[in-house]
N, C-alpha and C positions, 0 to 999 in steps of 0.2 A: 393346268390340268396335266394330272403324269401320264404317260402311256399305256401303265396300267389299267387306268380307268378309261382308256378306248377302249380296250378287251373285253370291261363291264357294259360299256354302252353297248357294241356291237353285239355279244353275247345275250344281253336284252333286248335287241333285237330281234337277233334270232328266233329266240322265245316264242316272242310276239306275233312273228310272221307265223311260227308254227300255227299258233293258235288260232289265227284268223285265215290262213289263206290255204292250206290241205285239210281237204273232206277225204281224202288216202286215207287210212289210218296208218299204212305203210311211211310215205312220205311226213305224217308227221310225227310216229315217234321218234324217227331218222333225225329231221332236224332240231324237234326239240331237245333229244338227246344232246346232239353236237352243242345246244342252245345253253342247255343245264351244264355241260362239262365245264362249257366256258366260263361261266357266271360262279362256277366253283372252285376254279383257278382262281379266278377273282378272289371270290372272297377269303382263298386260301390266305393270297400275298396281302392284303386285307387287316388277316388277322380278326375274320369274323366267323366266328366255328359254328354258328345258327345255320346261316347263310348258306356255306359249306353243308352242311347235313343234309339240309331242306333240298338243295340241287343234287349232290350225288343221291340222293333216297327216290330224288324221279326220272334221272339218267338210269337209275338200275333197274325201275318200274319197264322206263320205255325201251331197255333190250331186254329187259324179262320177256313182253309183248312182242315186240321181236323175233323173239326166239320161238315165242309161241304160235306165228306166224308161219315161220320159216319151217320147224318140223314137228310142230303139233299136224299128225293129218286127220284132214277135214273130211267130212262126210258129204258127199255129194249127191242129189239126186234130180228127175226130171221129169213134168207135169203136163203132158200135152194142153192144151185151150185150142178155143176158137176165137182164130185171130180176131173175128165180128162180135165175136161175145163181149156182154160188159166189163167180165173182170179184165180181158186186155184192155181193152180201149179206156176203162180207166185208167187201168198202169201207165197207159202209152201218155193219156195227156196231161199224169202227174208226173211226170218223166218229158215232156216235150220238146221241154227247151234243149234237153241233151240231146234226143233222140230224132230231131231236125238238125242239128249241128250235123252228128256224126253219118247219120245215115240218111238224112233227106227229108222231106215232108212226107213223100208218099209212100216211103220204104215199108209201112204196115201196111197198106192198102195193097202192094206190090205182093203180101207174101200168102200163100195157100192154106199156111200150117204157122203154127207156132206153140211154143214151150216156155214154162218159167222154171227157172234155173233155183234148187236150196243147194242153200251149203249149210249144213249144222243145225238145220231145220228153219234157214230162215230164208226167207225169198230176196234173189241178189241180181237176177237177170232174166233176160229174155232173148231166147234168141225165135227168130222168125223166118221161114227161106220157103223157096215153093220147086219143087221138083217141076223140071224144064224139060227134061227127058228119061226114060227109063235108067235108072242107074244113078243119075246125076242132078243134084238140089243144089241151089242156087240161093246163099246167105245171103237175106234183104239187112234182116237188123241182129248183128252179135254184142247186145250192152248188160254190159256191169255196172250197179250202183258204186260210184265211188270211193267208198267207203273199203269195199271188195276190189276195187283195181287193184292187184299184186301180179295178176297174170295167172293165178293156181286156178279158176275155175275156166281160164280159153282153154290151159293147159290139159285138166282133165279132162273136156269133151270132144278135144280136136286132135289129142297127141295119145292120150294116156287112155281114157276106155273108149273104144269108138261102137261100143255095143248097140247104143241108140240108134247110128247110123247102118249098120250092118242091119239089124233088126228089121229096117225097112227097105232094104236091098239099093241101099244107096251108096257106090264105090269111090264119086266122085263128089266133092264141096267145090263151088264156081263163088268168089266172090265180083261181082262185076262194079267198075267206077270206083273202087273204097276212096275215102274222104285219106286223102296225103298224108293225114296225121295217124289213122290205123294205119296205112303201111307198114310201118316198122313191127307193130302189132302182127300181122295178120304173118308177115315171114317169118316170126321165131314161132307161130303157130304150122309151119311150114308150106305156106301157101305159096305159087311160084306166079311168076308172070306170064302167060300162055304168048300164046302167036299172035291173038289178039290183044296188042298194050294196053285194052282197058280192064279184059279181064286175067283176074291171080286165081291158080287152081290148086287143089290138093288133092290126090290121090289118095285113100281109105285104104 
């Protein structure tokens, strides 16, 4: 086997992994992009100009999508419920398995209030929190369908318009215990670590 066609296997791999293992849509034009460049180098040195077309025609697809990600802007909007009503409590336990990982079993039961999150008119999240004291709500559950992980809808309700929250005279967001793998999340949303190490706060 030449060297070259380690380039083809591993680039079909790539592929492949895109295809089966990111529900991102982000993380998987990303890869399969890288996945297609490679598999069209390949076919370059190859000498198979099909081959070649077929892959740069969907590496251009998946930074078209890309692009369209990054500064097409999305329209965002926000749906009060009741976290006891049916339509959460269905979301919550067609949503479970995420929404116990990240946030705990009883993080819906924990919360007072809650919202479903559109972007572009389609429903992508929820977030849930219960005011703890005048001024100050306390985030039980902040989830995005997968699909929408890119960061642009934490982005726009915790950085970019904070209208929702002011609207109800709330100055302060408390996330208390976050699960170790939001952290990194919840700081470039710019929540801080308080005096108490288990909870991160953010000032409105």
């Amino acid at each position: 086997m030449q060297p070259i066609d380690y380039v083809g296997y591993i680039s079909m791999a790539v592929v492949l992994i895109s295809l089966a293992a990111f529900k991102s849509r982000i993380k998987f034009y990303t890869v399969n992009a890288v996945g297609c460049i490679g598999l069209g180098f390949y076919a370059f040195q190859i000498h198979s100009m099909p081959v070649l077309c077929l892959c740069m025609a969907v590496a251009i697809y998946d930074i078209y999508r890309l692009h369209q990600r990054f500064h097409i802007q999305s329209t965002f909007d926000i749906l009060e419920v009741d976290p006891d009503g049916f339509v959460c409590k269905f979301y919550c336990e067609k949503n479970k398995k995420a929404l116990d990982a990240a946030f705990g079993i009883n993080a819906i039961n924990d919360a007072k209030n809650a919202v479903f999150i559109f972007r572009d008119n389609d429903i992508v999240g929820l977030i849930a929190y219960t005011v703890t004291e005048p001024g100050t709500a306390r985030i039980c559950i902040d989830y995005v369908s997968p699909k929408y992980q890119d960061g642009a809808t934490g982005k726009h309700f915790f950085i970019k318009d904070l209208s929702f929250w002011h609207d109800r005279n709330i100055e302060k967001l408390e996330v208390y215990a976050p699960n170790p793998k939001n952290i990194p999340y919840i700081e470039k949303l710019g929540f801080k670590q308080s005096i108490d190490p288990a909870t991160w706060e953010k000032e409105l």
